[in-house]
KEKETI-944888 format. One line per 3 residues: number of its first residue (from 1); for each residue x, y, z of N, C-alpha, C, O, CB. Coordinates in steps of 0.2 Angstrom, whole numbers, m for minus. Glycine has a CB too. Layout:
BEGIN
NUM> X/Y/Z/X/Y/Z/X/Y/Z/X/Y/Z/X/Y/Z; ...
% end
This chain:
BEGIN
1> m37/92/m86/m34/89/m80/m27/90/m79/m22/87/m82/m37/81/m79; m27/94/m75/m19/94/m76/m15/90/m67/m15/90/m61/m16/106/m77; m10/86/m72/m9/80/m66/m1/86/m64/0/85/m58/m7/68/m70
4> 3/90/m66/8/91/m64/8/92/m57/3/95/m54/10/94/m68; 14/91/m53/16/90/m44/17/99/m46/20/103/m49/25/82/m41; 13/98/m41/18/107/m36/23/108/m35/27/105/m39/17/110/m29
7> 25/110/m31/33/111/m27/30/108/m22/33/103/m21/37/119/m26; 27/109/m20/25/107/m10/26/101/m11/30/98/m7/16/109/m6; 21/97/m18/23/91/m19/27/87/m20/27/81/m20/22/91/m20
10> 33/93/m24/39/88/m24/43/89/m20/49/89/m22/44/87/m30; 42/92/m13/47/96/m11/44/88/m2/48/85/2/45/108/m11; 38/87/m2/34/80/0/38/74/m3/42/70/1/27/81/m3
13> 38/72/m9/41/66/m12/47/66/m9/49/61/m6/40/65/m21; 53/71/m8/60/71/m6/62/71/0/67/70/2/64/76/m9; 56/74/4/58/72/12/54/66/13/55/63/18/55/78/17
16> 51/63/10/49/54/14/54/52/9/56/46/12/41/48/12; 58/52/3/62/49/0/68/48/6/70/43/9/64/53/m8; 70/53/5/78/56/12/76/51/18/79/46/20/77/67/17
19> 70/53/21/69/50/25/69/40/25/71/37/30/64/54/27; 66/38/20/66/31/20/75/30/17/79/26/20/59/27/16; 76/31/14/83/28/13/88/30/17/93/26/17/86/30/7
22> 87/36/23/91/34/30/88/31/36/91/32/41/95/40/33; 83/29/36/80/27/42/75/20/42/71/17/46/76/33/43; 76/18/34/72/11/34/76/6/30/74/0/31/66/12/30
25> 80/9/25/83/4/22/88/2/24/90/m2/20/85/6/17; 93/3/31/99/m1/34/95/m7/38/98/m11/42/103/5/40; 86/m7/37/85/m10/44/81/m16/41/80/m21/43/81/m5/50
28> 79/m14/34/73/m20/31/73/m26/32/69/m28/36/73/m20/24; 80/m29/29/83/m37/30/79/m37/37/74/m40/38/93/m39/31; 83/m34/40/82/m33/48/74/m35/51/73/m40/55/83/m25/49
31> 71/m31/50/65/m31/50/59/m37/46/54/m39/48/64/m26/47; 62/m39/42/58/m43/35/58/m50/39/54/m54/39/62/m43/24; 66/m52/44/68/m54/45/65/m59/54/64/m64/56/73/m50/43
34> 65/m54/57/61/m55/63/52/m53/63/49/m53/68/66/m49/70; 50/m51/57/44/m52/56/41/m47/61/36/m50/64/42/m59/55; 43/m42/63/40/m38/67/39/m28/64/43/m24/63/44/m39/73
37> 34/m29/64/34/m18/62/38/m15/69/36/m16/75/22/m13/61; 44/m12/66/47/m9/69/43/m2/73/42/3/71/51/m8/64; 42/m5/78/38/0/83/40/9/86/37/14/86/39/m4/90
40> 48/7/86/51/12/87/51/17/83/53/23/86/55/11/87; 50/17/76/50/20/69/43/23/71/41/28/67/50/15/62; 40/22/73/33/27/76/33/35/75/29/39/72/33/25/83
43> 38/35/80/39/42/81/41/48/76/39/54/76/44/42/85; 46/45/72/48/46/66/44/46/59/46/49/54/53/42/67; 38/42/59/33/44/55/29/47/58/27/51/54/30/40/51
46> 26/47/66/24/53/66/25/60/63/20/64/61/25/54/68; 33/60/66/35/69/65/35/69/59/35/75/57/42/73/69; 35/66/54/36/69/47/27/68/44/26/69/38/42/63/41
49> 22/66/50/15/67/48/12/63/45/7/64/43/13/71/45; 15/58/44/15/50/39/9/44/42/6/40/39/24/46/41; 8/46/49/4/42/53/m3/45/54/m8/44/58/8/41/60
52> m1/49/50/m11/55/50/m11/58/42/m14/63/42/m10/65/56; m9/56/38/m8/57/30/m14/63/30/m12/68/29/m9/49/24; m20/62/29/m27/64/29/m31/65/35/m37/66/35/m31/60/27
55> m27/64/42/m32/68/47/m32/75/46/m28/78/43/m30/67/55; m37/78/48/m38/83/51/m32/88/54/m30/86/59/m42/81/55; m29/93/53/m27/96/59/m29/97/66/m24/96/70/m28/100/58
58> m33/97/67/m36/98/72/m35/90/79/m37/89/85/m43/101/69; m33/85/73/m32/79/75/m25/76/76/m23/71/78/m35/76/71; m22/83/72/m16/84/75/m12/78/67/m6/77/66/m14/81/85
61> m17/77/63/m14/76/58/m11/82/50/m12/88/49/m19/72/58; m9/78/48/m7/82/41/m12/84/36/m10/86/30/m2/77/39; m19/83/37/m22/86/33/m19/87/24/m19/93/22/m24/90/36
64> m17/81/21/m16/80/15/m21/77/11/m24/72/13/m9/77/15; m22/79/4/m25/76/0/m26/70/m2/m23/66/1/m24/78/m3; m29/67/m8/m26/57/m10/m21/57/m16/m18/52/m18/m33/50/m13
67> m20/63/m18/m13/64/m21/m5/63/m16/m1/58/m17/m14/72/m24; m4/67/m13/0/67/m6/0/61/m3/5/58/m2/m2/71/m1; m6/59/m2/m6/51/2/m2/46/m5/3/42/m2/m17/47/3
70> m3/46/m11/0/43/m14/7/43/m14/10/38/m15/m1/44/m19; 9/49/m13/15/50/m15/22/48/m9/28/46/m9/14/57/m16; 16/50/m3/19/47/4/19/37/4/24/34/5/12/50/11
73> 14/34/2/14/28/2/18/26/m3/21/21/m2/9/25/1; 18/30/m9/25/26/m14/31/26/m15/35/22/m18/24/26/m19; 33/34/m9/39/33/m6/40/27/m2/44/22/m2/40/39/m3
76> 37/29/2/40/22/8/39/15/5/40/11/9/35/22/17; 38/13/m1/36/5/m2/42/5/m7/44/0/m9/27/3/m4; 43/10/m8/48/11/m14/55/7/m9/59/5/m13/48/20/m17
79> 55/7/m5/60/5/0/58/0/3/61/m5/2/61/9/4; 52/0/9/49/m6/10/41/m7/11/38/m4/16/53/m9/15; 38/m10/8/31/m10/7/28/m11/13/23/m9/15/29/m16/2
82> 33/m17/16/29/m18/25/27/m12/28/21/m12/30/36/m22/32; 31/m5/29/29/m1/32/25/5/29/24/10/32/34/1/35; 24/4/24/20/8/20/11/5/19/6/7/18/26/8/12
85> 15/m1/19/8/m5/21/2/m2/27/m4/0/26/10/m13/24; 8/m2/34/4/m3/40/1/5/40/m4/7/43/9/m5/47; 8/10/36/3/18/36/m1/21/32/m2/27/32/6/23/36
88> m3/15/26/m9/15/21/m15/13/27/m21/17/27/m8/7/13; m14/8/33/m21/8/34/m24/14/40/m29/13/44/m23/m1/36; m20/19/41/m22/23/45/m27/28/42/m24/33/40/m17/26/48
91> m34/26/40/m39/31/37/m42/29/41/m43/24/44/m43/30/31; m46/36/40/m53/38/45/m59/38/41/m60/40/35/m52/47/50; m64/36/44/m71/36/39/m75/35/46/m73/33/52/m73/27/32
94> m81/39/44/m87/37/49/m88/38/57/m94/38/59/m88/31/49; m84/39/59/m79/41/68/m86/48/68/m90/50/64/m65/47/67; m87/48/74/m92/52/76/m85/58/80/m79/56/82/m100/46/83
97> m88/65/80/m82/68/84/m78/65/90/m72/65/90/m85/73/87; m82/62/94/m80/61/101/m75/55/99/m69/55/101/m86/59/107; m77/50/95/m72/45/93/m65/48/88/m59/45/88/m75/40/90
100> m67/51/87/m59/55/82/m58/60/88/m53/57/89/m60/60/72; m59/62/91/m54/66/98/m51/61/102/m46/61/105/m59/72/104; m57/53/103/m50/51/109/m46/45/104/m42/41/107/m54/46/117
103> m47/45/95/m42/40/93/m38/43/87/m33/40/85/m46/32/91; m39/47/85/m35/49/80/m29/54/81/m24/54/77/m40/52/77; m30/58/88/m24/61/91/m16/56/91/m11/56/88/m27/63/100
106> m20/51/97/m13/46/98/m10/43/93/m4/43/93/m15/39/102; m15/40/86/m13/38/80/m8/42/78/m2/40/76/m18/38/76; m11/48/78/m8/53/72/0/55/77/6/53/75/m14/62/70
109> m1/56/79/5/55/84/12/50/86/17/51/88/2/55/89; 7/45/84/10/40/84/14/33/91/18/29/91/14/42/81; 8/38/95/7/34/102/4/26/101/6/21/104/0/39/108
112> m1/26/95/m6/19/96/m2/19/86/1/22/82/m19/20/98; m6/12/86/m5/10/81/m12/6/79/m15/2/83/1/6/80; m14/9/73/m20/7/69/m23/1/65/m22/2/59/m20/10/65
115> m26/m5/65/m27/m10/64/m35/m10/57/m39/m6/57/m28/m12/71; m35/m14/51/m41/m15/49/m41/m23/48/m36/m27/46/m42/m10/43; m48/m24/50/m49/m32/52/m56/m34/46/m61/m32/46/m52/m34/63
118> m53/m36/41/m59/m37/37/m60/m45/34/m65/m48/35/m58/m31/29; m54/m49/30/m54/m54/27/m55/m59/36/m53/m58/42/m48/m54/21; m58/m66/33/m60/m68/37/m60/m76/31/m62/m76/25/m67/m64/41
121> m58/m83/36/m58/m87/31/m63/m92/26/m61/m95/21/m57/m89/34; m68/m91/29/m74/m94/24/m76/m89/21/m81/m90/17/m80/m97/27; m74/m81/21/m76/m75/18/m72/m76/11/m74/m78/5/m72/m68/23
124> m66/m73/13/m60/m69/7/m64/m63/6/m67/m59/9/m58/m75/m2; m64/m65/m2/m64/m57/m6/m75/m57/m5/m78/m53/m8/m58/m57/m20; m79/m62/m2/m87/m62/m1/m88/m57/5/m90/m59/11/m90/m70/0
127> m86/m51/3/m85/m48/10/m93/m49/14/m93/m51/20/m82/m37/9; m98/m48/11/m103/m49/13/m105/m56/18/m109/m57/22/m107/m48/8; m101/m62/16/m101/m68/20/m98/m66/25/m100/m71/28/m99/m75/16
130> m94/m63/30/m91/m61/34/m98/m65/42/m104/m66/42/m90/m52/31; m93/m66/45/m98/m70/51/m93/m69/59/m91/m73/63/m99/m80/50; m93/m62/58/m89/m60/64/m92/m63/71/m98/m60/71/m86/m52/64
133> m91/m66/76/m96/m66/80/m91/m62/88/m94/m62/93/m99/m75/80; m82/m49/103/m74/m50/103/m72/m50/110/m73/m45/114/m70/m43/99; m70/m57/112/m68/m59/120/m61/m56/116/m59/m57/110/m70/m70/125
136> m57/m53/120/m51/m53/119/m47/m60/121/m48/m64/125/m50/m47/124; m40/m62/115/m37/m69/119/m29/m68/118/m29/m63/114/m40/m77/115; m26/m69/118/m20/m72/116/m19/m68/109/m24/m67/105/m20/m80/115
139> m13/m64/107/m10/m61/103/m8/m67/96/m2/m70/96/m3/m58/107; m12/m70/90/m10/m72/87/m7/m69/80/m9/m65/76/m14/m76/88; 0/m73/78/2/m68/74/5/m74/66/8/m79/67/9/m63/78
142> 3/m71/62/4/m76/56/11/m74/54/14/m69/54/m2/m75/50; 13/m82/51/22/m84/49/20/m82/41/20/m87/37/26/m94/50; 20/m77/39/19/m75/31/23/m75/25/29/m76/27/17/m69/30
145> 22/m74/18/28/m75/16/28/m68/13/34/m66/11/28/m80/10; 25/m63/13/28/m55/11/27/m51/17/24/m53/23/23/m51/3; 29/m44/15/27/m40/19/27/m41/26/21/m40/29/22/m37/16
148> 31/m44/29/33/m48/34/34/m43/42/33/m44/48/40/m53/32; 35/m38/40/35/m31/46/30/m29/46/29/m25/50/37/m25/45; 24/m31/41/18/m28/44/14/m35/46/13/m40/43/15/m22/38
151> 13/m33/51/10/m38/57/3/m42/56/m1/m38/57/9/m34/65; 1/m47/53/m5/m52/53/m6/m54/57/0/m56/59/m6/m57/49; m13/m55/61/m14/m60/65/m23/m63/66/m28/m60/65/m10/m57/71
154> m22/m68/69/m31/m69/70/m34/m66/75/m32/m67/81/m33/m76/71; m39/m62/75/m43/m61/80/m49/m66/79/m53/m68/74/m45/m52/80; m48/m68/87/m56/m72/87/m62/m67/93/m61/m64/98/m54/m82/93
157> m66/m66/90/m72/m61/94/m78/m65/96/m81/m67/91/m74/m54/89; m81/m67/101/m84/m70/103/m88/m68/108/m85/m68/114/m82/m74/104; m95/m66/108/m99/m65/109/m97/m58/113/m99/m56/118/m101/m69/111
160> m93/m53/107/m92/m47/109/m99/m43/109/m104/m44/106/m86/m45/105; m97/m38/115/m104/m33/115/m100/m26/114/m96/m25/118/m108/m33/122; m102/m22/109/m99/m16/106/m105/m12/109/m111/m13/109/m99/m15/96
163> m102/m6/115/m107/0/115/m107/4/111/m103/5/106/m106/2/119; m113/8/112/m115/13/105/m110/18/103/m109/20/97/m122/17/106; m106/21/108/m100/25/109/m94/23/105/m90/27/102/m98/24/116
166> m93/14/104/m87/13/99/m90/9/94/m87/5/91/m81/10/102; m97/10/94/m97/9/86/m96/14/78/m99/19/78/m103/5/86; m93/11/74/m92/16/69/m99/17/64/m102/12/63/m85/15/66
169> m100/23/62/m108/24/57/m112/22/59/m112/21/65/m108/20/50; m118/20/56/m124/17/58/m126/10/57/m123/6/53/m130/21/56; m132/11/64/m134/4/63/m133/1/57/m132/5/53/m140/4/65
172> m133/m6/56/m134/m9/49/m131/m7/44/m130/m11/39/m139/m7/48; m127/m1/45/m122/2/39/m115/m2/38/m111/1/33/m121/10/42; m113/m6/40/m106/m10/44/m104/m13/35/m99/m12/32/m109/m18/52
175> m110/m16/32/m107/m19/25/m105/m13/21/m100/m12/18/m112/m24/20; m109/m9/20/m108/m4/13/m103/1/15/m101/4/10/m113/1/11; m100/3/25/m96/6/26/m88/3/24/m83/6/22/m99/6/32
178> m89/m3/25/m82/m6/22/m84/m6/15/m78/m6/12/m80/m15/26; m87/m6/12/m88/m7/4/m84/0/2/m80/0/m3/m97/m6/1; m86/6/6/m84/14/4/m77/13/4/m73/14/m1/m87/20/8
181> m74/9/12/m68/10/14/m63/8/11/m58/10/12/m68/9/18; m65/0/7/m63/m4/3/m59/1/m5/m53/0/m7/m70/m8/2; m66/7/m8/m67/8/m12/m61/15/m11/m57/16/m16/m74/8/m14
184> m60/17/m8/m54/23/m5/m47/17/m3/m42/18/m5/m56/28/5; m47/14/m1/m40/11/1/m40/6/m7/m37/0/m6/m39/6/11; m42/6/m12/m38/4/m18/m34/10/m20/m30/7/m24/m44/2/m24
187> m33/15/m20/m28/21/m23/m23/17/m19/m19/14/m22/m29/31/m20; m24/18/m12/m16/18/m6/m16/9/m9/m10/7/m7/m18/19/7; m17/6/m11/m14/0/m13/m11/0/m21/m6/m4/m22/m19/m5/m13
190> m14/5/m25/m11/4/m31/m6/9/m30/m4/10/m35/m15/4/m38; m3/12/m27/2/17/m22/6/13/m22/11/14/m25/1/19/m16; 6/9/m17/11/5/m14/14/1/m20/20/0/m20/7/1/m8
193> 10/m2/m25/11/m7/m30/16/m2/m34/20/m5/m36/4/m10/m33; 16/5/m35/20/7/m39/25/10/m35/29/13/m39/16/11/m44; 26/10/m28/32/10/m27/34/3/m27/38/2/m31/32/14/m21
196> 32/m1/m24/37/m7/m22/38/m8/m31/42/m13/m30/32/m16/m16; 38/m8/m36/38/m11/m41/45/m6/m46/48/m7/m51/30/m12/m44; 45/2/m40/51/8/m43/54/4/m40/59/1/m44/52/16/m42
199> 54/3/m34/60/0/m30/62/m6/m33/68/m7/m32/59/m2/m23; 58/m12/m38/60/m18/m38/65/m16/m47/69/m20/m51/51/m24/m37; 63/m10/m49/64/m8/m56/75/m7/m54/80/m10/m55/57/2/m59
202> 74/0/m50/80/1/m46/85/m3/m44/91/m2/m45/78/3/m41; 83/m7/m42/88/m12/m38/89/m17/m47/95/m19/m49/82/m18/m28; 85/m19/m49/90/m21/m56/94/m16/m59/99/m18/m61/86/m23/m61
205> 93/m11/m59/96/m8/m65/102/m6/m62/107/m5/m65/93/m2/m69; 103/m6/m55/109/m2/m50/115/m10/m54/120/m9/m57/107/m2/m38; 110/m17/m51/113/m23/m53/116/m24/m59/120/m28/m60/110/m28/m52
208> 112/m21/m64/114/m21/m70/120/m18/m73/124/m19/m77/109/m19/m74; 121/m13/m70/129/m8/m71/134/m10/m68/140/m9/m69/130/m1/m68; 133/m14/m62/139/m15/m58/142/m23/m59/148/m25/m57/137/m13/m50
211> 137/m26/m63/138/m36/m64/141/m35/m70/138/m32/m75/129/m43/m65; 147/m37/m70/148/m40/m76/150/m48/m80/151/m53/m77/152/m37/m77; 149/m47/m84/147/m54/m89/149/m54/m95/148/m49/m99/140/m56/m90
214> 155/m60/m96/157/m60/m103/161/m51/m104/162/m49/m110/151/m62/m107; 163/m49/m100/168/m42/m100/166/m37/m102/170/m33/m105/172/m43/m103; 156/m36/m99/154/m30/m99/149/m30/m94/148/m34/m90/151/m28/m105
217> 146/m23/m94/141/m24/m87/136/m28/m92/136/m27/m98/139/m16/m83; 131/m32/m87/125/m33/m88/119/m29/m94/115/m31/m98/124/m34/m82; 123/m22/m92/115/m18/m95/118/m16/m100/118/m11/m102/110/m12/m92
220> 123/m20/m101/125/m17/m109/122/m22/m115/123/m21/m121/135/m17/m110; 119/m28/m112/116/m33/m117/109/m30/m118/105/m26/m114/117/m42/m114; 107/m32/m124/100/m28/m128/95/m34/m124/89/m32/m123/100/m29/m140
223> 97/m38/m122/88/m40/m118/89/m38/m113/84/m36/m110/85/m47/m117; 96/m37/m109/90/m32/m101/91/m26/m104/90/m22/m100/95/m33/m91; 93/m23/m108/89/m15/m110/82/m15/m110/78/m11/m107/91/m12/m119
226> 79/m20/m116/74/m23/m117/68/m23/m109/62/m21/m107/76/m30/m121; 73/m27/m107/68/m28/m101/67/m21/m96/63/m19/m92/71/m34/m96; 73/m19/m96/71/m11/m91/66/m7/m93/62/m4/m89/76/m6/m90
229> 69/m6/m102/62/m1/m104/56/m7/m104/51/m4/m102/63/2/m113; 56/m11/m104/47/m12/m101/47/m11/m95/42/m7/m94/43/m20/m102; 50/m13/m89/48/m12/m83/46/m5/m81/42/m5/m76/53/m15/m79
232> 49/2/m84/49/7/m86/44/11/m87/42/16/m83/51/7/m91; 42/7/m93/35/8/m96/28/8/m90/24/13/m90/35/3/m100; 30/2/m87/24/m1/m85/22/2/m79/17/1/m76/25/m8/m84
235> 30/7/m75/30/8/m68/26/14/m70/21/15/m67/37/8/m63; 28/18/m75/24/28/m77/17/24/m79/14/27/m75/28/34/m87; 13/21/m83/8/19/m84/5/17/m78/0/16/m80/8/15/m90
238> 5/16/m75/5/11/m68/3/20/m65/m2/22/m63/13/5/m65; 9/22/m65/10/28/m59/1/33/m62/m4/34/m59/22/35/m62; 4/34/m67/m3/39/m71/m11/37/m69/m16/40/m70/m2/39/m81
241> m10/33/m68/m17/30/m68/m18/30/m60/m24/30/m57/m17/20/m73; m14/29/m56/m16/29/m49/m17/37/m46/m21/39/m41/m10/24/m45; m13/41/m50/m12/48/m47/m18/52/m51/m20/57/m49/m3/51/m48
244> m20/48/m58/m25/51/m60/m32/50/m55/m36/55/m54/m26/48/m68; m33/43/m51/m38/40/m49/m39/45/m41/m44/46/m37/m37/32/m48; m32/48/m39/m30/52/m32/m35/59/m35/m41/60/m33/m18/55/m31
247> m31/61/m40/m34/68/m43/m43/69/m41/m46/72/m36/m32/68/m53; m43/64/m46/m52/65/m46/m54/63/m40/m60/65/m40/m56/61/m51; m51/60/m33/m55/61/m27/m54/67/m22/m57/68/m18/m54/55/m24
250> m49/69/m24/m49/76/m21/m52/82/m26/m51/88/m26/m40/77/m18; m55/79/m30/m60/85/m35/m67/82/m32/m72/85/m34/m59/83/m45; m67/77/m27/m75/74/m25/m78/71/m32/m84/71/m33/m82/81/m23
253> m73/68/m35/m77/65/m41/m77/60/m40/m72/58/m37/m76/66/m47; m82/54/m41/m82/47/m40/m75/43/m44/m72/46/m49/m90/44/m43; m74/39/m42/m68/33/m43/m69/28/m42/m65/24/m41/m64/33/m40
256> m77/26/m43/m78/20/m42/m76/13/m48/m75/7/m46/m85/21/m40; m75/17/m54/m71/14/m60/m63/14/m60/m59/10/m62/m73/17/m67; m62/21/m59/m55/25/m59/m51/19/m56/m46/16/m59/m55/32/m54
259> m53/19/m49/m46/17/m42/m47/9/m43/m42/5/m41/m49/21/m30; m53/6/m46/m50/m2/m47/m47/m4/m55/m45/m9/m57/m58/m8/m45; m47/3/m59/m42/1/m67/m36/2/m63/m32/m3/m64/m41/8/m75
262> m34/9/m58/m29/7/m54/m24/3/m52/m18/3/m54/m29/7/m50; m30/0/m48/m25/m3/m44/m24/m11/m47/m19/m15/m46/m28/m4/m35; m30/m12/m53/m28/m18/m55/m22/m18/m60/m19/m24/m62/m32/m20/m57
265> m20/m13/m63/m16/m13/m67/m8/m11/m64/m2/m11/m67/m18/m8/m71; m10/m9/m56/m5/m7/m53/m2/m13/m51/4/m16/m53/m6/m2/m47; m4/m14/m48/m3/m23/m45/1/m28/m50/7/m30/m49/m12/m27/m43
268> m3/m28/m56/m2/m34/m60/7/m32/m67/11/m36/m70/m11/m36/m65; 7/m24/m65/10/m22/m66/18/m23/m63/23/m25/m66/6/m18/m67; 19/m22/m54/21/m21/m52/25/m30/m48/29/m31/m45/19/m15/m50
271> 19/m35/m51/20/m42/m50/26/m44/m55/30/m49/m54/13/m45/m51; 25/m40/m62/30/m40/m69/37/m37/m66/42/m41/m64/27/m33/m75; 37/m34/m66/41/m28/m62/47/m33/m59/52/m35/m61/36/m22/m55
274> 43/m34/m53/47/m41/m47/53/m47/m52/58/m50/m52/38/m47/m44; 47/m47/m54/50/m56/m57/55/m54/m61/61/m56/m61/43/m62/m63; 51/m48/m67/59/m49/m73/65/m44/m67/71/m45/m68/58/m42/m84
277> 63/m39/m61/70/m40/m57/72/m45/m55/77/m44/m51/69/m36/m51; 71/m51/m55/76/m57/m53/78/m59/m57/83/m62/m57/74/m62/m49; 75/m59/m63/78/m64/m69/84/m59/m70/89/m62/m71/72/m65/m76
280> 84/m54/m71/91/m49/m71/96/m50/m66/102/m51/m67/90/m40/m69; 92/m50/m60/99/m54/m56/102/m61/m54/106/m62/m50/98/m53/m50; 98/m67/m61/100/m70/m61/101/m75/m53/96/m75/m49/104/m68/m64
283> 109/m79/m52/106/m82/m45/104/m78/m40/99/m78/m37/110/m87/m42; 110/m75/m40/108/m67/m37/102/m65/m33/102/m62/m27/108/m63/m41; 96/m68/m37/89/m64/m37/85/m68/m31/80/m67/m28/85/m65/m45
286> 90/m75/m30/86/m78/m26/90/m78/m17/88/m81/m12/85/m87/m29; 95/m74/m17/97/m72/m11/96/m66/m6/97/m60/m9/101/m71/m13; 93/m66/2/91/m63/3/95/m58/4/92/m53/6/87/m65/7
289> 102/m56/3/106/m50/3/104/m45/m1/106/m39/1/111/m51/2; 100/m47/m8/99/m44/m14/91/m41/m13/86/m45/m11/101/m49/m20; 89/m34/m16/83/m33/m14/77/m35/m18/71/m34/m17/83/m26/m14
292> 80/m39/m23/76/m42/m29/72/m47/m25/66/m47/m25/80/m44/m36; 76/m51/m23/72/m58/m17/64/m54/m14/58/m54/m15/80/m59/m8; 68/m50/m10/63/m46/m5/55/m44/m8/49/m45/m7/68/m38/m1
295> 58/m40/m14/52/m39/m19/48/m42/m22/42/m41/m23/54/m36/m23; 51/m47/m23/48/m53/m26/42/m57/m20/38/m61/m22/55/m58/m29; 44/m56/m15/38/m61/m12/34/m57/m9/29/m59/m6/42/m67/m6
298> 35/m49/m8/34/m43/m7/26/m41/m12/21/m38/m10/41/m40/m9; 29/m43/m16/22/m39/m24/17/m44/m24/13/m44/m28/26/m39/m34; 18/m50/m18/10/m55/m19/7/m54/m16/2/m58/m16/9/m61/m19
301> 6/m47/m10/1/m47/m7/m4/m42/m10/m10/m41/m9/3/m45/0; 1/m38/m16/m4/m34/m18/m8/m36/m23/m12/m31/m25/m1/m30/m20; m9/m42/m26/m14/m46/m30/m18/m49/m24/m21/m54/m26/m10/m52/m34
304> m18/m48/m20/m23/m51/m15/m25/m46/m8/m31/m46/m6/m19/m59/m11; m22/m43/m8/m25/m38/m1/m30/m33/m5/m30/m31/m11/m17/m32/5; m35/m31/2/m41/m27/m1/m45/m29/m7/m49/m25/m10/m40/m21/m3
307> m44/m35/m7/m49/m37/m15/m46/m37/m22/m44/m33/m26/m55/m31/m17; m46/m46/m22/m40/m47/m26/m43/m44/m32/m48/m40/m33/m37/m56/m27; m36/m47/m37/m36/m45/m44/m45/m47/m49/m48/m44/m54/m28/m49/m47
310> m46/m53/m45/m52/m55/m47/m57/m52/m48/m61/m52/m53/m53/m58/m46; m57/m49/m42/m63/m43/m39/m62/m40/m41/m66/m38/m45/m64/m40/m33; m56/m36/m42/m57/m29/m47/m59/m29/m53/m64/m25/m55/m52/m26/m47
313> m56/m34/m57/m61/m36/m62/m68/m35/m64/m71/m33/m68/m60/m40/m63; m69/m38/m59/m77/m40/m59/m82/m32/m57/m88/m31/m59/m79/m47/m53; m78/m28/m52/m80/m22/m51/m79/m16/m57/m83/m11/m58/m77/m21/m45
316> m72/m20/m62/m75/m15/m68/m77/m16/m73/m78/m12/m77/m71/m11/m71; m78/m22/m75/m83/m25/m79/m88/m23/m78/m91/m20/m83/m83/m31/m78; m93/m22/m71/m99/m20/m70/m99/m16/m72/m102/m15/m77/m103/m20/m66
319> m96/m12/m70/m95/m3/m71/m96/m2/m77/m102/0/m77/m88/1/m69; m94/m3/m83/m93/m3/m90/m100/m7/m94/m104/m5/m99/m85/m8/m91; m102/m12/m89/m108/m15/m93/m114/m12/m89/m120/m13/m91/m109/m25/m93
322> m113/m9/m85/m121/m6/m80/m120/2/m85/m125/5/m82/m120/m5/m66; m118/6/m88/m117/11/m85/m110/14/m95/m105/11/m96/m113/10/m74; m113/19/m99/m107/20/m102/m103/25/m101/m105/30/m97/m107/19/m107
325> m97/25/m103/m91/29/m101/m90/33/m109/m89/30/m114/m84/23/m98; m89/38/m109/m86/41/m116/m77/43/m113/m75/49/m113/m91/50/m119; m73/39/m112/m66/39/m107/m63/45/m105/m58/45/m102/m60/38/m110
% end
């Protein structure tokens, strides 16, 4: 299995890199701040194909692989997770032609913006207890503590009537379809988790050269050496394991074990990451001027969105006891 990046692919990683560090990182505070996804930035992940990662051509998307998709989501979170978030959830599954010609164009374009409505309160991670019962009402939008650009809100649906035209898959098929969908957007979450956690790695060690204490820089003392090489560590182990789980889905090989070692290791990994970045920055770490703050309240949605850390567990546990593995 050979994991090495192409050129196309690194030549991919340095235009969303370029691109978020002039076009997202003057604005984050900003953003994180008024709790709104930057609408206007639309256009601008369009043209760089960001908002169609895996459509089709013909859909006027970028027709990229789930390698590419990784690399695209862990750039941008690598900067800020809110917007990398909202262009993780632009996947297509199940769409009948006529529905991917009148919604996937605008998307990919970056005319509409894409929504997935799955957790539900007496639900959580029992996706099957789900009791959706959709009158359109009022715009409700949740006061959150991370990832605050990317927009939460409650939909109430009541005694909605779906014609057959906008419903997605078949009859009856609605639980195992989100099961599949679930089981694809663990990559783009352990993605995201290993960007937001380079970024949270970065922003200490920048702090660590430039703070001085006791009449050296910070990273001249042996425990935050200590601590970068683990954060280090954890971010390439983290990285290998998500871009291995990418590999094998664009080989059509199952990941039904693969993408939840992922993402659980990505997540819990990049939750490490966070924290010892503040403990480096000291008071520092609790100021919203500093990126360490941001990251820090940043890396807890990724222990909980798409099926917490618990769930994954329990999904590879089965995996391991239904079924053996020679690694």
């Amino acid at each position: 299995m050979d994991l090495r990046p192409t050129d196309e692919q690194r030549l991919l990683r340095h235009t969303v890199r370029e691109f978020a560090e002039a076009e997202m990182v003057p604005h984050t505070l900003e953003w994180d701040d008024a709790q709104q996804f930057p609408l206007a930035l639309l256009s601008e992940l369009a043209t760089l194909g960001l908002m169609g990662i895996q459509f089709q051509e013909h859909y006027d998307g970028a027709a990229m692989g789930a390698v590419e998709y990784c690399i695209c989501i862990e750039e941008l979170a690598r900067f800020d997770p809110s917007i990398a978030l909202t262009v993780a959830t632009h996947i297509y599954r199940f769409g009948s032609d006529a529905q991917r010609t009148r919604y996937l164009t605008p998307l990919a374009e970056g005319r509409h913006l894409g929504g997935w409505a799955l957790t539900e309160p007496q639900a959580g991670s029992d996706v099957g207890s789900m009791r959706t019962a959709a009158t359109p009402v009022a715009w409700w939008k949740e006061n959150k503590l991370d990832m605050r650009a990317s927009d939460i809100a409650e939909l109430l649906l009541t005694d909605c009537v779906v014609p057959d035209d906008q419903r997605l898959g078949d009859l009856w098929e609605g639980f195992i379809d989100a099961l599949s969908v679930l089981d694809a957007g663990r990559i783009g979450i352990a993605a995201l988790a290993v960007g937001l956690a380079q970024g949270a790695y970065e922003a200490a060690r920048r702090h660590a050269v430039v703070r001085e204490q006791f009449g050296q820089p910070t990273a001249g003392f042996q425990a935050n050496q200590f601590k970068l090489a683990d954060m280090a560590t954890e971010i390439e182990a983290a990285r290998w394991l998500t871009y291995r789980a990418a590999y094998l889905k664009d080989c059509g090989r199952p990941t039904t074990w693969k993408s939840p070692i992922a993402k659980l290791f990505s997540r819990e990994a990049a939750v490490r990451v966070a924290e010892q970045g503040v403990q480096m920055h000291g008071g520092y770490g609790f100021v919203k001027d500093y990126p360490a703050e941001k990251c820090f309240r940043d890396v807890k949605l990724t222990t909980i969105g798409e099926g917490t850390s618990e769930i994954q567990r329990l999904v590879i546990a089965r995996e391991y006891l239904d079924r053996p593995h020679d690694g």
